[in-house]
C-alpha positions as CSV (number, residue, x, y, z in Angstrom):
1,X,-22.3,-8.1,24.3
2,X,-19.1,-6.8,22.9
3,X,-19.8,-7.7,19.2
4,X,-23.4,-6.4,19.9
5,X,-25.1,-5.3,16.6
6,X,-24.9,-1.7,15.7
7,X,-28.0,0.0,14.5
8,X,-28.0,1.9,11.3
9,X,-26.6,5.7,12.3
10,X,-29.9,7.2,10.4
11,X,-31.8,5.4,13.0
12,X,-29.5,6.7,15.8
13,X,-30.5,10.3,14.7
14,X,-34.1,10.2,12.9
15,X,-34.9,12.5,15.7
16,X,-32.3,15.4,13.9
17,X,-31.7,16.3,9.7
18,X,-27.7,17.2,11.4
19,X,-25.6,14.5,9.9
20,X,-22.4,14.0,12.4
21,X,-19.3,15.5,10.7
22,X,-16.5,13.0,10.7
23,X,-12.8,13.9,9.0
24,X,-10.7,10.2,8.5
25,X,-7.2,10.7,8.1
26,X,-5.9,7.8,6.2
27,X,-3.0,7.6,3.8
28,X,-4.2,4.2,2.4
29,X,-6.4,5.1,-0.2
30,X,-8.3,1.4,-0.1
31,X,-8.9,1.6,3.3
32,X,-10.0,5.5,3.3
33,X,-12.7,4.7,0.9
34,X,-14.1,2.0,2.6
35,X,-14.6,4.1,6.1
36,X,-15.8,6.9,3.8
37,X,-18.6,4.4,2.2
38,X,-19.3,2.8,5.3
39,X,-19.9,6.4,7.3
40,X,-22.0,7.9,4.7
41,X,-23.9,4.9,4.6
42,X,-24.7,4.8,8.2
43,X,-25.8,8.7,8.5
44,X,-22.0,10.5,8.9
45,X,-20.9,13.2,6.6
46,X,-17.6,12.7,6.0
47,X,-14.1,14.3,4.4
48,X,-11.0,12.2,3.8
49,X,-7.4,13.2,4.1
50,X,-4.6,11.4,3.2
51,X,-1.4,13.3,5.4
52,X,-0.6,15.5,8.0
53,X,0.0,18.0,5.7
54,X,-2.9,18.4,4.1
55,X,-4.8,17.4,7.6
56,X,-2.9,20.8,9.0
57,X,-4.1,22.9,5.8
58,X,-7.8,21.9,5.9
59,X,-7.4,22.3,9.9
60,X,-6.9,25.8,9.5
61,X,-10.0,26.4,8.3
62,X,-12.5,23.3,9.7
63,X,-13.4,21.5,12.9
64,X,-15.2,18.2,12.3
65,X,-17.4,17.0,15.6
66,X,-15.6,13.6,15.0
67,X,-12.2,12.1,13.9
68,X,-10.7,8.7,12.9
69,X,-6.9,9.3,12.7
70,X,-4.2,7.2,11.2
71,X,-1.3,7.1,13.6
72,X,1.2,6.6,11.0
73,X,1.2,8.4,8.0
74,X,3.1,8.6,4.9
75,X,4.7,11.9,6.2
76,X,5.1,10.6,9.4
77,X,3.4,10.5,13.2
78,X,0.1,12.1,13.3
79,X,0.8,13.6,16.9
80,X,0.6,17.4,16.1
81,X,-2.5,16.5,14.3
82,X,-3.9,14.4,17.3
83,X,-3.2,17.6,19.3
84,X,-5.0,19.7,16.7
85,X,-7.9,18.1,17.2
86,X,-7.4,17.7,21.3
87,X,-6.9,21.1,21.7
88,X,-9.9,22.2,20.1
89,X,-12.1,19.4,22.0
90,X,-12.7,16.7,18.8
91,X,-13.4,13.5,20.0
92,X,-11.3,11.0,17.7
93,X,-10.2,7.5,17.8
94,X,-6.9,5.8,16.2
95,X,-7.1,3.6,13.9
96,X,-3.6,2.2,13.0
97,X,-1.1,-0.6,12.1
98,X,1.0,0.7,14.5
99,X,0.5,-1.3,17.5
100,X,-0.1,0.8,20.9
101,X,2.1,-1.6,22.9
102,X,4.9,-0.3,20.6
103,X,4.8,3.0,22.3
104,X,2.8,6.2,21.7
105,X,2.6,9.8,23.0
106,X,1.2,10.3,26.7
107,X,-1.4,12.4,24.9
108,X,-2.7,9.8,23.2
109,X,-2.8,7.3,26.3
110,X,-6.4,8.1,27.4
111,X,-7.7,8.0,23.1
112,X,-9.2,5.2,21.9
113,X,-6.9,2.9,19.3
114,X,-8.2,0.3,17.1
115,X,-5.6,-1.5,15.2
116,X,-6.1,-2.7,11.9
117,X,-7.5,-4.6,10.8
118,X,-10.8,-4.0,12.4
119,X,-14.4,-4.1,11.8
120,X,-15.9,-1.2,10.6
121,X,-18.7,-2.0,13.1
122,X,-16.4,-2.0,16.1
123,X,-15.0,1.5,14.5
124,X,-18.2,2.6,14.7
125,X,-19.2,1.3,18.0
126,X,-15.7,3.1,19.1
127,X,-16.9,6.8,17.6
128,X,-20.7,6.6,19.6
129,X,-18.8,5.9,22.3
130,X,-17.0,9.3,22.4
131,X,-17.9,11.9,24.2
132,X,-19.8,14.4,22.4
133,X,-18.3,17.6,21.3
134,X,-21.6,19.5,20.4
135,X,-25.5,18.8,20.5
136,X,-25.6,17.1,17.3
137,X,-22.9,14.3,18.1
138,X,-25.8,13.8,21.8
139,X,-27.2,11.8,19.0
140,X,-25.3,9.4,18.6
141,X,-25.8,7.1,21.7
142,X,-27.9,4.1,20.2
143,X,-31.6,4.0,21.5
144,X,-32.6,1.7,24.1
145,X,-33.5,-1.1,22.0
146,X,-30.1,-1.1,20.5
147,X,-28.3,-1.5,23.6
148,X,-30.3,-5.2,24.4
């Protein structure tokens, strides 16, 4: 059942009009527009950002419910971001070409990390998994019928 098939996110919340807010921090533009298609198109709203930098700025003024986080980034290690989004209780998963067994930060031992390349199926099985930072994310456990 690990490759199980995912079941289209607007059937995951037809009981709720709250799209799931998701912020991917991705430097490579390719790869950040094909999470951002494949999101919207299975219910998420979503906002791309493309460094730490610009992560930080929009930070100080937005909390997604849900992250997918670059571990390297063209201005370097996403950890202060990672503990942007720990501290203020957003569930996010790493997706990276930085492999894990290469070492990261004991905060980021308990997060979920994905290494590219990955299916964006498996991304998305990764994000429903999360625990659920507010009522609307509840959602996002597939029904019953999904799970078989």
């Amino acid at each position: 059942m690990a490759n199980a098939p995912v079941e289209p996110m607007s059937t995951m919340i037809a009981h709720t009009s709250v799209q799931p807010y998701c912020v991917i921090i991705e430097d490579q533009a390719l790869i950040a527009m094909s999470l951002e298609a494949y999101f919207e198109d299975v219910g998420f709203a979503v906002h791309t950002l493309t460094s730490i930098a610009q992560a930080q700025a929009w930070l100080k003024d937005n909390t997604p419910e849900l992250a997918i986080l670059d571990f390297m980034l063209r201005d370097g290690p996403a950890t202060q971001v990672a503990g942007e989004l720990h501290s203020r209780g957003v569930p996010f998963i790493v997706y990276s070409g930085y492999a894990r067994h290469l070492g990261v930060p004991t905060e980021l031992q308990e997060v979920p990390w994905l290494e590219k390349p990955t299916r964006r199926e498996d991304l998305l099985n990764a994000l429903v998994a999360l625990p659920p930072r507010s009522t609307s994310i509840a959602a996002l456990s597939p029904p019953p019928s999904a799970q078989n």
